[in-house]
N, C-alpha and C positions, 0 to 999 in steps of 0.2 A: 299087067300085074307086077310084075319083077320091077319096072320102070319106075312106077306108083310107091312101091315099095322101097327103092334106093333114093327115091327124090325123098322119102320122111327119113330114111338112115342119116343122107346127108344135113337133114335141118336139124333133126336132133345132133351133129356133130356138130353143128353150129351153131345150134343153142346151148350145148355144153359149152364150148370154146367162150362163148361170151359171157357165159356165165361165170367161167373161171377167172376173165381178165375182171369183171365186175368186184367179184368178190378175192378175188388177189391168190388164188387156191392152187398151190401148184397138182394136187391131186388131181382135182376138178381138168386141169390142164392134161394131165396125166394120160387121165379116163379118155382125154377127145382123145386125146394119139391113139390111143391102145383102140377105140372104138375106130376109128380109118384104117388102122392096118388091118382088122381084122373083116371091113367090108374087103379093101384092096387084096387079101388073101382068100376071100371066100368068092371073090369075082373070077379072081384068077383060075380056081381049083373049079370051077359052077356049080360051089355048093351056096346055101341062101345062109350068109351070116346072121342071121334076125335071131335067132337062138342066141347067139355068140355074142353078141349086141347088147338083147335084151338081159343077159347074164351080167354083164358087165356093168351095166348100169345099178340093176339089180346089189348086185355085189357091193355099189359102192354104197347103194343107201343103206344096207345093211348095217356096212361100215363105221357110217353114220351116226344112223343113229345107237348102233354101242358105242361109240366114242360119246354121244351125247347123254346116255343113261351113265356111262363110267364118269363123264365129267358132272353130271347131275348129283354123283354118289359123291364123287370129291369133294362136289360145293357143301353138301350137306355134311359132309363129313368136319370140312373148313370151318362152318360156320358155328356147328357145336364144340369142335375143341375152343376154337378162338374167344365163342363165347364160356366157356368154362375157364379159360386160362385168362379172361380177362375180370371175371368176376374172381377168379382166386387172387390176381395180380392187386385188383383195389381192395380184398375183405383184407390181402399181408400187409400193403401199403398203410388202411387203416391201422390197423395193427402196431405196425412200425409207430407212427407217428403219435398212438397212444401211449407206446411205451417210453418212446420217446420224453413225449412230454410228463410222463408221470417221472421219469428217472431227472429230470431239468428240477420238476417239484422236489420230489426228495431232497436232493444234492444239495438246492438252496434252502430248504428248510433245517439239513443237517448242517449245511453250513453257518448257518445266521444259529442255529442250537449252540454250535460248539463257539462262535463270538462270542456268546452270551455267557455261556460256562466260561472263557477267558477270562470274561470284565467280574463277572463274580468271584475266582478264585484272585485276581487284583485287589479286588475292596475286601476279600478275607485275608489276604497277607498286609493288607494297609490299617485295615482294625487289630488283627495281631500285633504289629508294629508298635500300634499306638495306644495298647492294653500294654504289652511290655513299658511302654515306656512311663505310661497313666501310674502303673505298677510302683516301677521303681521310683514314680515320684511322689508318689504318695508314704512307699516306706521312709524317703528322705525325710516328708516332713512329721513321718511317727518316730521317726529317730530322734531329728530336731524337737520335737514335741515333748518325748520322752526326757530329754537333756534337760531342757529350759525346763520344763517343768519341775521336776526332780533339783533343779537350782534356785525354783522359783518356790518349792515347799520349804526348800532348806533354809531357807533366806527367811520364809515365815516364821518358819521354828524359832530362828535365831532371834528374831526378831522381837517375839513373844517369849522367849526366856529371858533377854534382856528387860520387859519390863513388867516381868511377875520377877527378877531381882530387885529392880528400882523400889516398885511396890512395894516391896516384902523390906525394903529395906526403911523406907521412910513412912510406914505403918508403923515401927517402935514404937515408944511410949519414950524413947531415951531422944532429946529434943538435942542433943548433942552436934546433931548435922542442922540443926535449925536454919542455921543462916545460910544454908546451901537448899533450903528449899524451893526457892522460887528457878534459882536454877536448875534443880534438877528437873521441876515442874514442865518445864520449858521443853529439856528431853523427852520427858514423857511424849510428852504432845507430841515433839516429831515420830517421834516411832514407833506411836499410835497409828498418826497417818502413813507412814512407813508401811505397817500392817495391812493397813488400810488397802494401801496401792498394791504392795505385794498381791493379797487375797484376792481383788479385783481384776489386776494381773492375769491371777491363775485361772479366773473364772473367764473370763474373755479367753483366754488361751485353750481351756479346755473344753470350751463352747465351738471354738472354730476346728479346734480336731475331730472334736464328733460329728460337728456338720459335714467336714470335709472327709472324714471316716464313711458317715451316711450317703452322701454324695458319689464317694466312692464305688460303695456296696450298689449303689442302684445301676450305676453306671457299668460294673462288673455283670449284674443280670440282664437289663437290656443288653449290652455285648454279643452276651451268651446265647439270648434269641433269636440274635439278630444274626450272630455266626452260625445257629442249628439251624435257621432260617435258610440261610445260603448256600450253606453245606448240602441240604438238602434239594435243595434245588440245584446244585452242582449233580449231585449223584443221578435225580434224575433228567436233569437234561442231559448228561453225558449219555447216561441208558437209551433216553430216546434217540440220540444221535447215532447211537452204536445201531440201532432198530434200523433208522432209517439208511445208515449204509450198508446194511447185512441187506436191506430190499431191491437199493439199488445195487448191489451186485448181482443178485437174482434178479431182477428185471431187466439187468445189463445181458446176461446169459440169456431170457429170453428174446432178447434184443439183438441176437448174434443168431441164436437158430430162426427166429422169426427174418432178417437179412439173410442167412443161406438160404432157408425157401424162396423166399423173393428172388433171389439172384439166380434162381433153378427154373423158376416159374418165367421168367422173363425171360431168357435162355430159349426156353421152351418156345416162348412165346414169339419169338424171335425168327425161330426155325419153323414157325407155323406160318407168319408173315411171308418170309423166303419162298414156303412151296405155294403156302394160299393168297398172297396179296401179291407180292413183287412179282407180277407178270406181264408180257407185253399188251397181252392183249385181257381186259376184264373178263369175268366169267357172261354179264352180259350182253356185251356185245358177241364174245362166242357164242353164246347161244342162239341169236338173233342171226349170227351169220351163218351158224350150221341147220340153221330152221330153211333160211333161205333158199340155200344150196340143196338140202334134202328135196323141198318142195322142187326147184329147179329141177332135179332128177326126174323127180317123179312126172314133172309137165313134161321134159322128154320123152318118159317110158311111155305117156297118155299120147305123144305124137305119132312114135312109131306103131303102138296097137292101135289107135284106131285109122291111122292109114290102112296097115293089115287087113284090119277088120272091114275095112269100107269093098278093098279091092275084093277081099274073097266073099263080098255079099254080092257084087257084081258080076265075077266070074260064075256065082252060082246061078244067077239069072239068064246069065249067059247061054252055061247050060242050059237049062230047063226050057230057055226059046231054042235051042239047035234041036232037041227031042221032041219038043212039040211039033215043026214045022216038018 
């Protein structure tokens, strides 16, 4: 029986030991030593190590399998942070990249608003320019207008008193100037059409000032449209511009705390890779190899009890034919 029993202690050391170089386990390696010293010590003393043995193996599946429930709990643990800090990682990233783009939109819309107000406030200093100057040239030619005309009445006056004297004078009845009649007749004439031209003169003259009066006046109110026009459009394209970079500064600011979260979250994220991913060995293959080794235990523990149990069914037979007989 004791014989029976040290030849299963031995296989089981030997099924350990190779189980240890299989799966590379200095524990497993461990375990064979610590299970040979304590046959080697329990031979010595002639007490039966099978207890000591069976402990020992015991012991390590225990071991085992809490390393395997604690590594079971990590993985779970691993896998819900990782998945929470990688869904927070893409909702900031989205995030980023909308504010992003919305702060790109702004920027260029405020900027192409405030081109536009530039080119406007240009064409209302170029229509000022050229109302001052429409201005002053129009009172030029109300000045000139005023002169000539005023030269051009004077001339008619003079003109027409000269020949309501002629008139008045060779209407007599006293034929005294007789023989100068045909001459004076003559002046008449010219200073008739003298009048003539004058008055037509004037009429032309004071036709083209009105028109270019009228001309004027029109030009003065379109202007004036056409400046509250742009004016207005200055004011409020300026306003929108001012809007949209009073947004982009506040979407800039959330653009700054929504990058510290991300820069936190990734951090994070980082340090969870470190303890959960960056490992030598994956979590599944640990597990397949500490499944193996468990089970190897256990086919040991199964070798030495039912060695055990085989010899003390035969000792008991043993007896019962010594009694018998």
């Amino acid at each position: 029986m004791a014989s029976g029993v040290d030849l299963a202690k031995l296989e089981a050391v030997r099924f350990i030991r190779d189980l240890a170089r299989k799966s590379r386990s200095p524990a497993l390696a461990q375990l064979a030593s610590r299970m040979s010293s304590a046959m080697k010590l329990g031979a010595a003393s002639g007490e039966d190590p099978f207890a000591k043995v069976k402990g020992l193996i015991t012991d390590m599946i225990a071991t085992l399998e809490s390393e395997a429930e604690e590594d079971a709990s990590q993985k779970a643990f691993c896998d819900k942070e990782m998945s929470e800090a990688t869904a927070k990682k893409d909702d900031l990233t989205a995030e980023s990249d909308k504010l992003s783009t919305k702060i790109a939109q702004d920027k260029a819309a405020s900027a192409k608003l405030k081109e536009e107000v530039a080119t406007l406030q240009k064409e209302l200093a170029g229509m000022a320019q050229a109302k001052a100057e429409a201005t002053s040239l129009r009172e030029e030619e109300k000045a000139a207008f005023d002169k000539n005309s005023a030269e051009m009445k004077q001339g008619i006056k003079g003109v027409q008193m000269a020949l309501k004297v002629l008139k008045d004078y060779y209407a007599k009845a006293d034929k005294a100037h007789g023989a100068a009649e045909g001459s004076a007749s003559g002046i008449i004439s010219l200073l008739e059409v003298c009048e003539s031209d004058f008055t037509k003169g004037l009429t032309e003259m004071t036709a083209t000032e009105e028109t270019a009066a009228s001309e004027h006046e029109a030009y003065l109110k379109e202007d004036e449209i056409a400046t509250t026009t742009k004016s207005q459009d200055v004011k409020y394209k300026t306003q929108e511009a001012a809007g949209l970079d009073k947004n982009v500064a506040d979407l800039s600011s959330d653009l700054a705390s929504v990058t510290d979260e991300l820069a936190a979250v990734n951090k994070g994220l980082d340090k969870l890779k470190e303890m959960c991913v960056a490992k030598a060995e994956p979590y599944a293959e640990r597990k397949a190899r500490r499944e193996s080794e468990i089970a190897g235990l256990k086919e040991a523990l199964q070798i030495l009890e039912s060695e055990t149990a085989l010899l003390q069914t035969k000792s008991k037979r043993a007896l019962r034919g010594v009694r018998l007989h």
